[in-house]
N, C-alpha and C positions, 0 to 999 in steps of 0.2 A: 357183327361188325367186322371189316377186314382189319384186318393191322397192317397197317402204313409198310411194315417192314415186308409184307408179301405184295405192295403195288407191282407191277410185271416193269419191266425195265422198259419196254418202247414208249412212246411219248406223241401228247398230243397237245403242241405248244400253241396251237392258237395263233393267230397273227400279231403277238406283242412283239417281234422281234422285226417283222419287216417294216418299212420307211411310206411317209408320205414322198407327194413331188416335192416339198421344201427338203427333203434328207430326215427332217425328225423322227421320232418312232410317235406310236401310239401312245400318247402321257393325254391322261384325263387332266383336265382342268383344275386341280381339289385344292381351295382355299386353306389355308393354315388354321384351325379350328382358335373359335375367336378366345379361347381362356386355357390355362390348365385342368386338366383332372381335377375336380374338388370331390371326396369322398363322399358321401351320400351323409353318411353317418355323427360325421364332424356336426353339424349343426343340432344332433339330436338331446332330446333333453338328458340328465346327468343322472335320473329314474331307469330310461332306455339304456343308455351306456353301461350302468350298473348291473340291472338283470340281463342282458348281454355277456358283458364280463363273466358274470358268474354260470350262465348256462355254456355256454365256450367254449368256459375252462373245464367245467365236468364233463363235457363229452369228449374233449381232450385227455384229460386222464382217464376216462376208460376206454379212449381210441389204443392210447399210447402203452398199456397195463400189461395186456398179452406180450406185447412184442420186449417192452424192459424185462419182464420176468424171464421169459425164455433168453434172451440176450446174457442174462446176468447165471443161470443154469449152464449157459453154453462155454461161457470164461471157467466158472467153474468145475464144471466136471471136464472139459476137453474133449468129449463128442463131438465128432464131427459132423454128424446128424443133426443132432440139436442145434450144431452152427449155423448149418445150412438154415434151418428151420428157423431159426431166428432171425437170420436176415432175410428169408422169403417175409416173413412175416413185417419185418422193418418196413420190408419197400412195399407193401401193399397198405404199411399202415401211413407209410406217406404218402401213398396216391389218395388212397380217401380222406384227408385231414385238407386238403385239399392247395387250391395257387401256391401260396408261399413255401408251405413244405417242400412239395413238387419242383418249384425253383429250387428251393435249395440243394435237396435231393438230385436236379442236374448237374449244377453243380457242384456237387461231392464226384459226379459221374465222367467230370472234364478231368478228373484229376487223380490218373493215376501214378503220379511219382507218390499219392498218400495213401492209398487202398492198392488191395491186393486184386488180382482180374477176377477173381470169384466174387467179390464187392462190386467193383466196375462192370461188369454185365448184368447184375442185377439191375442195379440204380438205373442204367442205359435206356430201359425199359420205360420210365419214366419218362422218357423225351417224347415216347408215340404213344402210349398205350394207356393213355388215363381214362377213369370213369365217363362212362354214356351218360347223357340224360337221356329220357323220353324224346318221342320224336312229338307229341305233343305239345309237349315244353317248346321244342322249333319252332310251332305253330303259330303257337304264342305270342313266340318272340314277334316274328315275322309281322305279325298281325298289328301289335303296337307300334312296329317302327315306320311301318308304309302307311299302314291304315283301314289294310281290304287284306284278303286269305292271299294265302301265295300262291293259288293258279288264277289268282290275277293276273302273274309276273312271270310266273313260269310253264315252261309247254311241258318240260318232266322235269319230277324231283325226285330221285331215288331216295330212301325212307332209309336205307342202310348207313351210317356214316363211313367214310374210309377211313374215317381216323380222329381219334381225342385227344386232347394235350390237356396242358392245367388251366389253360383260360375258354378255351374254347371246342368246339367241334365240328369237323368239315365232312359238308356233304359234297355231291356230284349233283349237277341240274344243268338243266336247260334254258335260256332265256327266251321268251316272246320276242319278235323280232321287233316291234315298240319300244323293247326294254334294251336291244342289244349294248355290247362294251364300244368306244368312239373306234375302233378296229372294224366294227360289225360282225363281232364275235357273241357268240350264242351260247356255245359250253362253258361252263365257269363253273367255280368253285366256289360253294355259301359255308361262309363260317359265322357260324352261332355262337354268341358267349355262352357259358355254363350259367346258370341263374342262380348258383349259391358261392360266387366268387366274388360277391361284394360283400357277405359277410366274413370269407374266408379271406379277406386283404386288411380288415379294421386291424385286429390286436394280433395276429398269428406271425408278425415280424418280432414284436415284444416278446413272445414266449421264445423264440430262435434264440435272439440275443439273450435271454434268460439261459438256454439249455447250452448254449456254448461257454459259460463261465464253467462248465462242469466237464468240458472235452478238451481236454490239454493238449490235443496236438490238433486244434482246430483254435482260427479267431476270426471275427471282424470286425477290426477296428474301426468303424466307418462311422461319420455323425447317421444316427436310427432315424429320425424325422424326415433328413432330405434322402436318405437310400430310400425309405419307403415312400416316401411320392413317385420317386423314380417308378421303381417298380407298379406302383399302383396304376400310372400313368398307360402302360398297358392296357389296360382294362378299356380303353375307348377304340373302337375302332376307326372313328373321323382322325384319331392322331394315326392310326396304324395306316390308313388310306393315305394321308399326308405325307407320312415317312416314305413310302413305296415308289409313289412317285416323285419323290424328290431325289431317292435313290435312282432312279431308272435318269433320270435326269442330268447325275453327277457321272455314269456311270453310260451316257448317252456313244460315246467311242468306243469302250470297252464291247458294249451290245451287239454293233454294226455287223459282224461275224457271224451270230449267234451262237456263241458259244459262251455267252456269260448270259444269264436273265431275268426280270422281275416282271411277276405278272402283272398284266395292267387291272385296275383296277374301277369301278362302277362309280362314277358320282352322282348317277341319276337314281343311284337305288344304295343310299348309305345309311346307316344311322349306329348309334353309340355300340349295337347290339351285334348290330349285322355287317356283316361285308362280301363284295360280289367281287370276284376275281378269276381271270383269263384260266383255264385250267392248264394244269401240268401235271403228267405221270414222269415216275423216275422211282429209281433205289435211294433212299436215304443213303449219304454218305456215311453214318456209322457202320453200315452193312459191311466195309472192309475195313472197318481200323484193327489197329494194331493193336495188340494188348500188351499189359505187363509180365514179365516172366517171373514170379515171386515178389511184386512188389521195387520200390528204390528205381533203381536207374535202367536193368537189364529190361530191353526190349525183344520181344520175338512178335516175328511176322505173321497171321493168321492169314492164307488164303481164304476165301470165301464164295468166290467164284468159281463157275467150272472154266476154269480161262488157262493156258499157259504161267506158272509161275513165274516166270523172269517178264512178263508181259503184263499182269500184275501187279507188281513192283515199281515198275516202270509208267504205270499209269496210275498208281495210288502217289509217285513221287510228282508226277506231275499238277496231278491233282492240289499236293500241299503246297507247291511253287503258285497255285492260281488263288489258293485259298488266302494264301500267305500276300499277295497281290495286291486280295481286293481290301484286305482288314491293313493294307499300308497306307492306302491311297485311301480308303474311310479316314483314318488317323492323322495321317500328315497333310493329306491335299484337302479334305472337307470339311474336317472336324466335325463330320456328323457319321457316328458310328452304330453298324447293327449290335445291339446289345445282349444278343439271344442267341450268338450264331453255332449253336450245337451240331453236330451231327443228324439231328432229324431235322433239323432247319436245313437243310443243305440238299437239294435233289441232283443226282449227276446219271447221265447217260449217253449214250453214244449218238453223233449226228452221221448221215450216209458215208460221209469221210469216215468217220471212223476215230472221231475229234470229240475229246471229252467233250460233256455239256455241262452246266452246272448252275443251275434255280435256286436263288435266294427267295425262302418263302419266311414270314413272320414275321414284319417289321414293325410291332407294336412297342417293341422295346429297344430305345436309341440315346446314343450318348455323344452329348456336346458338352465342349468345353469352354466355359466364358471366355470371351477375347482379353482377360486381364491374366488369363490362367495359362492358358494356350501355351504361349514360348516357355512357361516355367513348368511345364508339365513336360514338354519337350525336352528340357535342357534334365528334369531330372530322369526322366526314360533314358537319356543318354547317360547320366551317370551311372546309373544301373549296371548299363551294357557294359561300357567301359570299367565297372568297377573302382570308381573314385567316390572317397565314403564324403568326403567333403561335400560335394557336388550331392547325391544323395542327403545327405544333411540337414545343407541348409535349406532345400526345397520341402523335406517335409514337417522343418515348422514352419514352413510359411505355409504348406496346406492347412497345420493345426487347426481344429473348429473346438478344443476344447477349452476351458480355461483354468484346468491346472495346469503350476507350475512343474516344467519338466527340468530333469537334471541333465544338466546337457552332456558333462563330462561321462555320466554313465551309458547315458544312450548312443552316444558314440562311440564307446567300449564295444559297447551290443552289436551295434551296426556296423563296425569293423571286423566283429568275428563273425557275422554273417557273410558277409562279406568274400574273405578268405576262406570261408568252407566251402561258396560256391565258385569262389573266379579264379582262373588262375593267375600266370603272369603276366602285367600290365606293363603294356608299351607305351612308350614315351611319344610318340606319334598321332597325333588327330585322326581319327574316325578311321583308326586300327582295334578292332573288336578284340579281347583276347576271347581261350578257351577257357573251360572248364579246367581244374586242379587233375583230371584225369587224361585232358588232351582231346576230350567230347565237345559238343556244344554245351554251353553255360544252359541251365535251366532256371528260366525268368520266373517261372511258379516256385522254385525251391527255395528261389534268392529272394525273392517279396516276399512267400510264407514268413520263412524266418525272420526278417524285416517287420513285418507284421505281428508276430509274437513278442517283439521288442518295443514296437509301438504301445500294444497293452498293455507290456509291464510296465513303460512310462509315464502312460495316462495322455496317450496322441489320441486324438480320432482327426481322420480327414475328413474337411468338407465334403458332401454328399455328388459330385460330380468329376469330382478327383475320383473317391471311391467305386463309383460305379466303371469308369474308365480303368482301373484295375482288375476288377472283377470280370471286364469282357478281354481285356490282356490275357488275366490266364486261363480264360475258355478258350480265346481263340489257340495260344499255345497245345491245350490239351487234343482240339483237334487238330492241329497241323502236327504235330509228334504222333499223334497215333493214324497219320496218315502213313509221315516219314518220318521214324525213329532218329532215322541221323540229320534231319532239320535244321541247320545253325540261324537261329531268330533273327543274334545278335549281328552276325555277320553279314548277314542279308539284309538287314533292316539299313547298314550304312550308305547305301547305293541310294536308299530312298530319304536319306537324311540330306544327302546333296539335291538330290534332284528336286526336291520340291523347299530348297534353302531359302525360296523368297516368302514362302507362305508365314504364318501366324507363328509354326513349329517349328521354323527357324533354329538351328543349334550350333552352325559353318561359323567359325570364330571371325573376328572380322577380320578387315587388312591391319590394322595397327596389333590386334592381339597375334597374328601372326608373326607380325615382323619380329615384337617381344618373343614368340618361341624360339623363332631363329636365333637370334642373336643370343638367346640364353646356351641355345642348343652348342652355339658355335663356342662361347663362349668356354663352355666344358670341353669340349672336345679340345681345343687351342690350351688347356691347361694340362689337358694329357702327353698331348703332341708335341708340343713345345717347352722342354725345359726352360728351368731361369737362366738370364745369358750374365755368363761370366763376367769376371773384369777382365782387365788387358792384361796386368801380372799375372794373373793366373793360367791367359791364352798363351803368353811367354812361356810358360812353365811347361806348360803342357806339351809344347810343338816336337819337342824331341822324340816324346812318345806317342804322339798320336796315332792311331792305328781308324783304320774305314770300320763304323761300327755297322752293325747288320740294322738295318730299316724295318720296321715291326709295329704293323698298324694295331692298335690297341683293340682289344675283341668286342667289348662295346660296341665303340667307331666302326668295329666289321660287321656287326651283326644290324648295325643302325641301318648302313648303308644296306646291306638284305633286303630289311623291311621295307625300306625308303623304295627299293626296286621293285617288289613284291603288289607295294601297294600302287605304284603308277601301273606295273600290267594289269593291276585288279581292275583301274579305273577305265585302262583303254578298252579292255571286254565290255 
């Protein structure tokens, strides 16, 4: 098999990027699939579910036996041989245990403000490089989903995959020109589901949440039931076809360029198993991230190219400004978000200009936020930023899906000193971001971890689409930092808080709440500025000695006016 991370950099985009005579691009027609995901297994008798259960769980604990043992040898003695060797062994026993590990395992891999880069390039590896099936098993598939062999449908199909992930596996082929894409495109890319990831999505979330009661600087507090539909919901490809083109859709101006792209994808050749799509070669964008330098906050640059250094730099920064973009305008203008968007989700290469490119490939996993949720999930994103615990507060009991009772005065404690460990100082000003307590950009994974460690000891869980919409917060974080280190989320993200202020996520305070800051603002300031006025005896008194006293604007009032200035040049940019 090749590995994704050696596909050659040129590229062969297919015609999803150019236009009809109406201006549109090439968007297949693909119905919104008539139901959710229901699990196969949900309706099976409670005999099945039982001998299931228990066969499972034994091959889980002897997947999992080698790699704890040597893990626990490794803490122990402090060999660093046996270190390595335990966590090679980790990440290969999470690639065979199969989907959900694998997810989560990329996720451990988005985040190195908690692992060390010897952690984080392991784990990374799991984004491209998951177990093959047979190419017979392809056959298979193929066979049930159409109904006839696949040189039915196709002129060539190369037998080699380029690449596995945890749900699926993509080959290269060729279409009959019968079968073409609405483009009249013929090379495409067939991704095969893996055929043992419907047993590895039933209980394998249950054991996670079981094994994280035991990892102290790991949580997720999230409602288990609706995270895992989430996630399960993957598993179809008619929703992953759906998603794509409704991305290519929202996403239809951005395109015009071709320098942003989604492949198009086959409605005449779909099914749960299979999916046909516009082919595209490129480098994963993990291929130059950044790594951590010991762990915590110090970041150092890894070239990886044989490119010019400062040239580099300079296009991995840009790169994080496009990334950063697209996951604003998923969030605040669509509220339909990719949920998966890793570094091997991500293809980028260079167009004859010389103009990044960059292919969103994998939309099986997507995140909306109900229309009653929307502005309160906005409003609390912003208190985040801004670091107002109140604001943060009250939005996450109103996420609460649990029903214990929580102590509020404590968890306000908690959430306060998370709070000050990660933000610095807070301006009195509207949609003025502060920094970090170092003078850095704040980091939104430090500030929610911790947040999140405070939810479990209170007994929170958030509803399941709340949650999942943090979870892709701080993936996308993890790749835009390890694109560009010095990244400001928070400050960047205000520009797009204005600009899309009419939508759902709305957070622009209104005209009456502003008038209220004013006038509080003025109001303090008029008490600095203006002393209490004398009586008239006392102005008698005084006149003899009067003297011109020196004028001395209060340093607040100076510093206010700063910001006040600071923040209209920000706006006129």
């Amino acid at each position: 098999m090749v590995n994704s991370n050696d596909i050659i950099a040129d590229f062969f985009w297919g015609l999803f990027g150019e236009t009809e005579d109406d201006g549109s691009l090439f968007i297949e027609n693909i119905k919104e699939p008539a139901a959710e995901f229901v699990h196969p297994y949900l309706d099976a008798s409670w005999l099945f579910k039982l001998q299931f259960f228990i066969r499972r769980g034994f091959y889980l604990i002897y997947m999992w036996a080698p790699a704890t043992f040597m893990s626990l040898v490794g803490i122990i003695t402090g060999i660093e041989f046996i270190q390595d060797l335990a966590l090679e062994w980790t990440v290969r026993t999470l690639e065979n245990c199969g989907m959900t590990f694998q997810k989560f395992g990329q996720w451990l891999s988005m985040r190195p403000d908690i692992f060390s880069p010897k952690v984080i390039e392991a784990l990374s590896t799991l984004c491209d490089d998951s177990k093959v099936h047979e190419f017979e098993v392809t056959r298979k598939v193929i066979r049930e989903a159409f109904g006839d062999e696949l040189e039915e449908y196709f002129e060539e199909f190369n037998q080699e995959p380029l690449a596995s992930g945890s749900v699926a596996q993509v080959y290269r082929a060729k279409l009959k020109d019968k079968y073409a894409l609405k483009s009249g495109e013929v090379e495409v890319a067939v991704k095969i589901r893996h055929p043992q990831v419907i047993e590895e999505s039933y209980m394998d979330i249950d054991i996670v949440y079981f094994a994280m009661k035991y990892m102290p600087f790991l949580t997720i507090p999230f409602n288990k039931d609706s995270f895992l539909a989430t996630i399960q919901k993957q598993m179809s490809f008619k929703w992953e076809a759906f998603n794509m083109e409704r991305f290519a859709k929202n996403f239809r101006n951005e395109t015009k360029d071709g320098r942003l792209r989604f492949p198009q994808v086959s409605s005449t050749l779909l099914g749960e198993s299979v999916l046909i799509m516009s082919f595209a070669k490129g480098k994963p964008v993990s291929d130059i991230f950044s790594v951590v330098d010991g762990g915590g906050h110090g970041w150092k640059v890894v070239d990886l190219l044989n490119s010019g250094k400062n040239a580099m730099l300079e296009s991995k920064k840009e790169l994080a400004n496009r990334v950063f973009d697209i996951n604003m305008k998923m969030f605040l203008r669509d509220n339909f978000v990719h949920g998966d968007m890793h570094g091997g989700n991500l293809l980028y290469s260079q167009d004859k200009e010389g103009n990044n490119v960059l292919t969103v490939l994998d939309a099986g996993l997507t995140v909306s936020l109900d229309s009653q949720v929307a502005r309160s999930f906005s409003q609390f994103l912003y208190s985040m930023i801004m670091g107002d615990v109140d604001g943060i507060m009250t939005k996450l009991i109103e996420f609460n899906d649990s029903k214990k009772k929580v102590d509020i005065s404590g968890f306000r404690q908690d959430v306060e000193k998370q709070v000050n460990l990660w933000v610095g100082e807070r301006s009195t000003l509207p949609l003025t971001a502060p920094k970090a307590p170092d003078g850095g950009p704040i980091s939104i994974g430090d500030l929610m971890g911790g947040i999140m460690f405070s939810m479990q000891r209170y007994g929170i869980a958030l509803r399941g689409d709340v949650a999942a919409t943090l979870l892709t917060i701080s993936i996308s974080e993890g790749l835009i930092r390890q694109l560009d280190p010095s990244f400001d989320m928070c400050r960047g993200a205000m520009r797009y808080f204005i600009k899309y202020n009419d939508s759902a996520y709305s957070v622009i305070p209104t005209g009456d709440e502003v008038v209220e800051t004013v006038k509080d603002t003025v109001s303090e300031v008029a008490d600095e500025v203006i002393p209490e006025v004398p009586s008239i005896d006392e102005v008698k008194g005084a006149l003899p000695e009067i003297e011109i006293p020196e004028v001395k604007i209060p340093e607040n009032v100076e510093k206010g006016v700063e910001e006040v200035k600071d923040k209209i040049n920000e706006l006129i940019k």
